[in-house]
Each structure stands twice: as C-alpha cells, then as structure tokens.
MARROFI-167379 format. One record per residue (C-alpha): x, y negated, z negated; residue in three letters. Coordinates in steps of 0.02 Angstrom, whole numbers, padded with zeros to 5 digits, always signed. Example, Ala and Ser with C-alpha at 12.3 -4.5 7.8 and 13.67 -1.06 7.14 Angstrom:
! MARROFI-167379
+00615+00225-00390ALA +00684+00053-00357SER 
//
This chain:
! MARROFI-167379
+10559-04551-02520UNK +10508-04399-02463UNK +10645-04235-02424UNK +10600-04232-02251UNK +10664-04388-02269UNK +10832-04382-02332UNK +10984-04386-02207UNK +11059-04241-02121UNK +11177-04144-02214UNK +11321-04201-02127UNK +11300-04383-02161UNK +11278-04335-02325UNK +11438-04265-02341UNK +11537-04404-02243UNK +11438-04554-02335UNK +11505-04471-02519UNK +11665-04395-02456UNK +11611-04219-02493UNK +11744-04105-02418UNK +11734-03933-02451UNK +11871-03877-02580UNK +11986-03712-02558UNK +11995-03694-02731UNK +11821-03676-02775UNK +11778-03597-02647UNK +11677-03698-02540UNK +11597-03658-02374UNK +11441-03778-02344UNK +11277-03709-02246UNK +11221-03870-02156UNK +11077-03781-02030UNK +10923-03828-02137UNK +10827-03677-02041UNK +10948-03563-02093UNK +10949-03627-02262UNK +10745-03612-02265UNK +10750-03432-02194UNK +10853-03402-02340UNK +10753-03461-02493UNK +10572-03398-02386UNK +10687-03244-02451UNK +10621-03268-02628UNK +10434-03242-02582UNK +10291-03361-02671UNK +10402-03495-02744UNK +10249-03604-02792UNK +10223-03525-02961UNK +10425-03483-02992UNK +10571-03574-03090UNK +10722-03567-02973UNK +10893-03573-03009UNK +11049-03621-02903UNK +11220-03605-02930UNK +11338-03696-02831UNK +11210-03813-02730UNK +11365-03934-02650UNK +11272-04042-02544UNK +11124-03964-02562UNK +11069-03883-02402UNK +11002-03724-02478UNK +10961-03835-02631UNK +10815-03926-02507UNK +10778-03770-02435UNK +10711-03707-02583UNK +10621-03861-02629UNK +10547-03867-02478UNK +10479-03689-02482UNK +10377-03762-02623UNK +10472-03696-02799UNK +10374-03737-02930UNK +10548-03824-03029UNK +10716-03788-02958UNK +10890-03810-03099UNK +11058-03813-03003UNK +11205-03790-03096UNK +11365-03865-02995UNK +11557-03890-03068UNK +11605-04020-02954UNK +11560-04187-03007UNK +11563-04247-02834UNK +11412-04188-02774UNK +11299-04272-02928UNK +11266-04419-02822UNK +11182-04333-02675UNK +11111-04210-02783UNK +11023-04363-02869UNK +10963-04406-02700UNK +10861-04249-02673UNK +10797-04249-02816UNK +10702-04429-02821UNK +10648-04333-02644UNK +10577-04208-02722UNK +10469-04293-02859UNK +10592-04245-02990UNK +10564-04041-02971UNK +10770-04046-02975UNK +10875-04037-03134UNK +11058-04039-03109UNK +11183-03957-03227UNK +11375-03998-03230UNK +11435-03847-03279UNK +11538-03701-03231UNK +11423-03547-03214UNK +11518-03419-03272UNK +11486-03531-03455UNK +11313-03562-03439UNK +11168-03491-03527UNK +11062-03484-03405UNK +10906-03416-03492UNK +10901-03573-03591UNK +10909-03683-03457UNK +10759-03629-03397UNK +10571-03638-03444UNK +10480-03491-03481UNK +10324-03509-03410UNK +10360-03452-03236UNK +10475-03303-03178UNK +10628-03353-03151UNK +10721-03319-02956UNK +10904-03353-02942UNK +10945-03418-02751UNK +11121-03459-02706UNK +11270-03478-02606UNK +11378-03416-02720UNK +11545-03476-02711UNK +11679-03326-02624UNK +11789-03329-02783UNK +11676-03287-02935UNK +11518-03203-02844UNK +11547-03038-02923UNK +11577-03101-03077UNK +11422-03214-03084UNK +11324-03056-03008UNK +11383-02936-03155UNK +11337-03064-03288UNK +11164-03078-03224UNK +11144-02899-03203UNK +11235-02849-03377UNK +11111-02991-03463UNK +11007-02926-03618UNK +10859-02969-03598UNK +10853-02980-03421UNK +10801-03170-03397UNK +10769-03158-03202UNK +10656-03072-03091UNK +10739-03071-02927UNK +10887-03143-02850UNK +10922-03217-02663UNK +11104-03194-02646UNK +11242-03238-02522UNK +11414-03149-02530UNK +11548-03131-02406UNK +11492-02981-02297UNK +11628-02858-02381UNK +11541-02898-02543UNK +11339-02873-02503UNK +11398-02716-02413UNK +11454-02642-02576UNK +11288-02704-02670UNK +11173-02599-02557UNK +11300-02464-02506UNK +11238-02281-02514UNK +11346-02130-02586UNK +11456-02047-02458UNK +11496-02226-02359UNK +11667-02319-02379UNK +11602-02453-02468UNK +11498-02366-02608UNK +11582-02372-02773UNK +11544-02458-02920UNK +11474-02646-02899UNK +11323-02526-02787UNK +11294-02410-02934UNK +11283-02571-03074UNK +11165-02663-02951UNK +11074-02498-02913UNK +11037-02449-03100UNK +10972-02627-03136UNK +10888-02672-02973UNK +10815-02608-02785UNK +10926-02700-02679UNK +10911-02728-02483UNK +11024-02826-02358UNK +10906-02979-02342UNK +11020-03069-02186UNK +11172-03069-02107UNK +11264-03245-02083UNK +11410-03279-01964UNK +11552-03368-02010UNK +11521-03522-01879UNK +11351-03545-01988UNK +11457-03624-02140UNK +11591-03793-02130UNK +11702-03745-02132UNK +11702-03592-02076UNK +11776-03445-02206UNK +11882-03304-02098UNK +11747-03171-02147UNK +11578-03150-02105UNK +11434-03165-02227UNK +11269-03071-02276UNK +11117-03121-02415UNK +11072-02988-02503UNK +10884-02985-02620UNK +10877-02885-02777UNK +10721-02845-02857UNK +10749-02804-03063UNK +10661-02644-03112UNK +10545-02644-03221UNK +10617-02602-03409UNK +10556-02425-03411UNK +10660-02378-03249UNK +10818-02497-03284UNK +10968-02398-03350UNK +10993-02501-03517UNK +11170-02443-03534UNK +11254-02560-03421UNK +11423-02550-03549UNK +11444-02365-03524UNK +11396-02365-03351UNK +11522-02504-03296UNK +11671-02394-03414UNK +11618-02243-03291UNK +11641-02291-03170UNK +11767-02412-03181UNK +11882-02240-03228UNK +11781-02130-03075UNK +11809-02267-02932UNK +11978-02346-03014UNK +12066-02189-02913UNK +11959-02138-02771UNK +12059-02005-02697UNK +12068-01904-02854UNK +11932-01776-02928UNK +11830-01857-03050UNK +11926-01692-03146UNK +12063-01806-03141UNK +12003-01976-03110UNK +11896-01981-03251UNK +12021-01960-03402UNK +12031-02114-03423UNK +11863-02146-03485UNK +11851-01967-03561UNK +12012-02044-03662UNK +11891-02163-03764UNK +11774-02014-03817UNK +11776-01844-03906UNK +11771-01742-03746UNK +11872-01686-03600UNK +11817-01751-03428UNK +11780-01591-03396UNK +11642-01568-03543UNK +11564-01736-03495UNK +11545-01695-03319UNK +11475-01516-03347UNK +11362-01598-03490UNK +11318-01713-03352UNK +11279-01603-03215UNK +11449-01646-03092UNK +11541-01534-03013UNK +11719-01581-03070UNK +11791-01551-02923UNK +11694-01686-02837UNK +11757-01861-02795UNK +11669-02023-02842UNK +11590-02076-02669UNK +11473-01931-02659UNK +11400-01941-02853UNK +11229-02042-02842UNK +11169-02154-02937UNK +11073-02063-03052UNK +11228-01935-03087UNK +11313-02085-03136UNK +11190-02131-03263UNK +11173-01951-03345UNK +11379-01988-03334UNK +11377-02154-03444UNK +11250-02056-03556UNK +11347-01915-03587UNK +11483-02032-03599UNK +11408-02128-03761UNK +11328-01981-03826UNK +11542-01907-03850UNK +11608-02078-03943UNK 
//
C-alpha cells in the first residue's frame, strides 16, 4: 500500500463513521491539493520531524507525508479517527506515529526525536488554537523551529497584525517577540466539511534565533494583558493593573520605558512593549 493509494477522504470518513464533532471543534479539509499547498508551507520537509495536532481523518496528515517529512507524530483526542489514521500510516512505511492525547497535556518536546528540527503543521481545532499557539510560543526551551498554522481568519489576523490596525493587540505582540510571522494562505469556509460560519487563513511563523527572541514571555503576556485588557483607555490608566503587581506607578514604568503615557495600546510597537515587560520585572 502505497498513500497515493489510500481512498479519498470522504470514503474514509463514511466507511468509519467519522462525523465532524461541534464540540471539539471539527471542520475537516478534504481537497488533498489544498491540504499539500499547505504543508509545501513548511519548506524542505525531507530532513524535518513534523508534528500534527488534530489530524481527524488525515487530509493534511497525508499532505505532509506526501511532501516527503522525514517522520511525522500526530497527536489526536478522538479515538475515532485511530483506525484510519492506522491506515495512512502502513501507507506511509510507518513515518506516522499517532498519539491519543489531548494537546493542551502533551509534552510535545518529548514526543519527538531530536535529530531533525522539529515543524509543527496543523489544523488546529477553532476552540483551543490560541491556547495551543501560546504554549508553543511560551515553551522554554523553544523545541520547534517553525510552525504551519491554520486559525479561523479573525485569529491569524491578530498573529500578523501591525500597530495602529483594529486587530493588533496582544496575541500579535507574543507571536511577534518570539517569531517573524507572515499570512501564509487564506482558506474559505466552503474548503472545510462542514463548513465553519467564518472564513479561515494559515499563518507560518519562523522562531528567532535565541539572541533576538524576547525571553520574557511571563512579563510580556502580564503587559499587555493590563495595556490591551481596556483599549480605549491611556495606558496612564489602562496599565494599573499590571503596575499594581510592582513597586512603581504606571506612570514610572512607562517613562522608564520610553511611552508616552498618554498613548493607547494599539499604537505601542512591539519593541516598546518589550522595554515595557522589562521595566515591568525590573519594579517587582
């Protein structure tokens, strides 16, 4: 058996009764050229360790054994996608390991060899992709190189969203300080069975190397959580919060920092965010 072999996707799913479930968030991607334009994404797979989370049937999961990874690990909750899971991977020449897990548990560093860099691809599922996207980028050490992501639209928009637009806040200035980010590709919502009532987008981030990766991703997320947590405010006023868990005023962090005080969150780069979260750690 060979995976150009295996059936299509949708007689997959009807031979092992694989409906999509609400509650996990499940929206399938059944166009195997869409699913390979995703994972060619990643770059050079050949001499990579890939990971997946959320597989389902498997239509990106073949997608990215097809574009040649060197070993791919899926981790997957629902127990009733093992079975065609199995399938692809006798396809593949046993290049597939399959993890029952919930991802939000999993260690994924251990899961993985270490003698390849390690590229995370998925569909992540609409409910916990910005958790699962924190945790990676939050890890210490960083155990992945570069990740092949697909959010609803509202989400990757906020990944690679520059100060000044509505949708920059603080998700963009986490992913920012860890990683150059780019919108990768833009999915409609007839692409997936069924079809979510949003649109959705892929987006790639690269991880810096260590010497340009802000390392305090703690402070950073506090920060901001208190800057963007009430938008319309100055971060004068918006900040207290934060400025609460520290020696100083708001005031003295921001002028320590270089911020006009009188300025709102959206028009702070990333960088004046990261002298913030210094500044910030510097007054506890």
């Amino acid at each position: 058996m060979s995976l150009d072999s295996l059936p299509p996707l949708r007689d997959v799913i009807a031979q092992h009764d694989l409906g999509a479930k609400k509650a996990f968030g499940q929206h399938f991607l059944l166009d195997l050229n869409l699913t390979g334009k995703i994972a060619r994404l990643a770059g050079d797979l050949s001499q990579a360790h890939a990971i997946e989370i959320g597989p389902g049937p498997g239509g990106l999961t073949r997608g990215i054994l097809e574009a040649g990874a060197k070993s791919l690990t899926v981790v997957e909750k629902d127990a009733r996608f093992l079975g065609a899971l199995d399938d692809i991977n006798q396809a593949s020449g046993g290049r597939l390991t399959v993890h029952q897990a919930d991802a939000l548990d999993v260690d994924e560093d251990a899961l993985l060899p270490s003698d390849a860099p390690r590229i995370i691809l998925s569909n992540l599922p609409y409910n916990v992709g910005t958790l699962l996207l924190i945790k990676w980028l939050e890890a210490d050490p960083a155990w992945w190189t570069r990740a092949v992501l697909m959010f609803q639209r509202e989400v990757a928009d906020r990944v690679v969203a520059q100060p000044g637009s509505k949708a920059y806040g603080r998700l963009a200035v986490i992913s920012q300080s860890r990683c150059d980010v780019r919108m990768g590709l833009k999915v409609p919502a007839r692409a997936f069975t069924p079809p979510p009532k949003v649109e959705s987008a892929v987006v790639v981030l690269d991880l810096l190397p260590e010497a340009k990766r802000f390392a305090d991703v703690q402070a950073l997320g506090i920060v901001t959580a208190s800057a963007f947590g009430q938008r319309r405010k100055t971060l004068r006023r918006s900040l207290a919060q934060a400025a609460g868990q520290t020696k100083a005023s708001a005031e003295d962090l921001l002028n320590a920092a270089g911020i006009d005080p009188g300025a709102r969150a959206e028009v702070i780069d990333v960088d004046g965010f990261q002298r913030l979260a210094t500044e910030w750690r510097k007054a506890r």
